[in-house]
Residue frames as qw, qx, qy, qz and C-alpha x, y, z in Angstrom:
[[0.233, 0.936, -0.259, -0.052, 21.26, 54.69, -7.42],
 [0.803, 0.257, -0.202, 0.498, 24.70, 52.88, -8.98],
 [0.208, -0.902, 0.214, 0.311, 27.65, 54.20, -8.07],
 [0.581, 0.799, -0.135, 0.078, 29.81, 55.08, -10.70],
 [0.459, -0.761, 0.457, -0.011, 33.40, 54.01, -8.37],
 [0.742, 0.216, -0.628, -0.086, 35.61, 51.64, -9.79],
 [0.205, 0.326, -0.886, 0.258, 37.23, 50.79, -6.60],
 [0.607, -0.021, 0.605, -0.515, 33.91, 49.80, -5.14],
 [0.873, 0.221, 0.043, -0.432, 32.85, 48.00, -7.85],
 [0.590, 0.393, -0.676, 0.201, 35.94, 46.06, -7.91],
 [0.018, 0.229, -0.883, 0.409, 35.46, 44.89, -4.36],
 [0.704, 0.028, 0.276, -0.653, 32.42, 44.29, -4.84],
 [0.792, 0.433, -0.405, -0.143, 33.53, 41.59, -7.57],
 [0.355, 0.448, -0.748, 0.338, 35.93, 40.32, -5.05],
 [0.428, -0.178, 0.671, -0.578, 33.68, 39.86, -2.29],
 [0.862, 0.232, 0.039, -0.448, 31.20, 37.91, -4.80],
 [0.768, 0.257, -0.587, -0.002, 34.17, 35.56, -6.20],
 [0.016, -0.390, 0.756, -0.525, 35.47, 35.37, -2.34],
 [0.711, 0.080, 0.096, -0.692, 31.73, 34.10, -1.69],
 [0.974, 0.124, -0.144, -0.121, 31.83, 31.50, -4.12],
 [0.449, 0.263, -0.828, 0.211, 35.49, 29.95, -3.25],
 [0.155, -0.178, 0.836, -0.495, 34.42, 29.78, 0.25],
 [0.874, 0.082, 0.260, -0.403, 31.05, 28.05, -0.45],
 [0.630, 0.558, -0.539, 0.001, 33.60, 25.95, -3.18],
 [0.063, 0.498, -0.732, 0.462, 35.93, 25.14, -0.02],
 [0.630, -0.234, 0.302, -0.676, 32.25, 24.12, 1.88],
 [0.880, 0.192, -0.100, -0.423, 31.58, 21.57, -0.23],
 [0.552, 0.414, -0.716, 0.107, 35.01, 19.96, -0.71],
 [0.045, -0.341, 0.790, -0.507, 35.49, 19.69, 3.17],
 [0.789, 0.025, 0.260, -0.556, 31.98, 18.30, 3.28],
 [0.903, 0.310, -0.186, -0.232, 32.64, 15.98, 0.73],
 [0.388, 0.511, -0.692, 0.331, 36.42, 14.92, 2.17],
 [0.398, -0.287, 0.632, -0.600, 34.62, 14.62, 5.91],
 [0.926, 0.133, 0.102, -0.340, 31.77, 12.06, 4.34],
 [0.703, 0.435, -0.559, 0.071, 35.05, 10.16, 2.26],
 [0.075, 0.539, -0.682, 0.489, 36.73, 10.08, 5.71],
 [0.698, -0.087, 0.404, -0.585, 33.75, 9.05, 7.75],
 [0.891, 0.153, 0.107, -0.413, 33.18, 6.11, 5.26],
 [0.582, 0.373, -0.662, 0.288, 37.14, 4.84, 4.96],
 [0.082, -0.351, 0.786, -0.502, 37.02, 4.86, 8.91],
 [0.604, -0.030, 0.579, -0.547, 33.76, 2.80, 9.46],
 [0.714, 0.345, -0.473, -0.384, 33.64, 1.12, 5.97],
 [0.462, 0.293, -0.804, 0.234, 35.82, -1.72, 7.92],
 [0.212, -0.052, 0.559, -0.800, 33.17, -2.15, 10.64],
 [0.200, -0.372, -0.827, -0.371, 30.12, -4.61, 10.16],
 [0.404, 0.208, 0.374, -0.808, 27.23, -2.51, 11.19],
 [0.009, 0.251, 0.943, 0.219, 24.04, -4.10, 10.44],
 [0.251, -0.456, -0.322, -0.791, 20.45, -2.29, 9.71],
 [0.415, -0.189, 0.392, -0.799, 17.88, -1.58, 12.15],
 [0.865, -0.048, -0.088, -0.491, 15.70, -4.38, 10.43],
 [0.635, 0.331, -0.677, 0.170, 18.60, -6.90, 10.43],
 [0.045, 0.266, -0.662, 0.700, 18.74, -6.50, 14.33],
 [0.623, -0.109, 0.167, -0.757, 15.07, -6.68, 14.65],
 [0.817, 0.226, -0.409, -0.338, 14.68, -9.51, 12.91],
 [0.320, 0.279, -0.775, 0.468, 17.81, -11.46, 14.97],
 [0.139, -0.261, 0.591, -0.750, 16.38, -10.55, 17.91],
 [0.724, -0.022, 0.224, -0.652, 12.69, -11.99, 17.24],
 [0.873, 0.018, -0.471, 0.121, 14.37, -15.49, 16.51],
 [0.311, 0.245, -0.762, 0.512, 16.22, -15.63, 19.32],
 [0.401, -0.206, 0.348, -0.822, 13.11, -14.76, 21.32],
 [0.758, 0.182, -0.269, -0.566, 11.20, -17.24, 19.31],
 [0.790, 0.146, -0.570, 0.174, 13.61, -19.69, 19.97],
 [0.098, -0.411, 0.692, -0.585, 13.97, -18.93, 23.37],
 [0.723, 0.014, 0.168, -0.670, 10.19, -19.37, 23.92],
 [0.785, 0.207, -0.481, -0.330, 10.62, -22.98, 21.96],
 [0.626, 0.156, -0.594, 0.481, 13.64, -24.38, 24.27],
 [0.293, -0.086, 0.682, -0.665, 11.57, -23.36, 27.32],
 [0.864, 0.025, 0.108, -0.492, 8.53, -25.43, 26.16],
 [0.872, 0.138, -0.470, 0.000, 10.69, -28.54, 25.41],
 [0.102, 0.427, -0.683, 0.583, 12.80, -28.23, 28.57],
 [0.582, -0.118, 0.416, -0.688, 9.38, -27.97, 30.29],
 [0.776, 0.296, -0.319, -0.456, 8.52, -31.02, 28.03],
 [0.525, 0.378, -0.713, 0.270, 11.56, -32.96, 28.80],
 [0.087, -0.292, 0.752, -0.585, 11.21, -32.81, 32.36],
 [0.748, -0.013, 0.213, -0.628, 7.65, -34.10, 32.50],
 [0.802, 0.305, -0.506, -0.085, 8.86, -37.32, 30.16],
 [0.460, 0.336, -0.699, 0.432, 11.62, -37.90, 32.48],
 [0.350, -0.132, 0.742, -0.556, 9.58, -37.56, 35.76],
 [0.920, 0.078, -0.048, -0.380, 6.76, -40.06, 34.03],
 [0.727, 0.192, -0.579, 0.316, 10.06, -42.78, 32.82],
 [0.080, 0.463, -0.755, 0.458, 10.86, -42.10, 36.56],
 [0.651, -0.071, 0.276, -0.703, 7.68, -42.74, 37.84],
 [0.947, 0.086, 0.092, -0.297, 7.29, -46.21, 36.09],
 [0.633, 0.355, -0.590, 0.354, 10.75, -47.56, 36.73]]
């Protein structure tokens, strides 16, 4: 059953355009907070997850390389000691 009130149905129209400004409002501040976020870190070199990964297994790789020539080195040098 309607009711046949204007002054409800006039706040009802107000509560429905009040509705949409404040979702309206939701979005802006959402969308101003993401602009903000990405002027304050935009000037910040972050680097992906794979970019890091990837770094990290050369350096490992190359750790692993420069202990086997260290170990390598020293054996040369205690043979050249050995026959001198």
């Amino acid at each position: 059953m309607q009711s046949q009130n204007p002054r409800i149905a006039d706040f009802v129209k107000l509560a429905n355009s009040a509705a949409g400004t404040f979702a309206g409002m939701t979005r802006e501040a959402r969308e101003a907070a993401r602009e903000r976020m990405k002027e304050t870190f935009g000037g910040f070199d972050f680097v992906s997850r794979e970019e890091f990964d990837a770094v990290k297994e050369m350096a490992a790789k190359a750790r692993e390389e420069n202990e086997k020539l260290s170990e390598r080195l020293a054996a040369l040098e205690a043979k050249l000691a050995g026959k001198e």
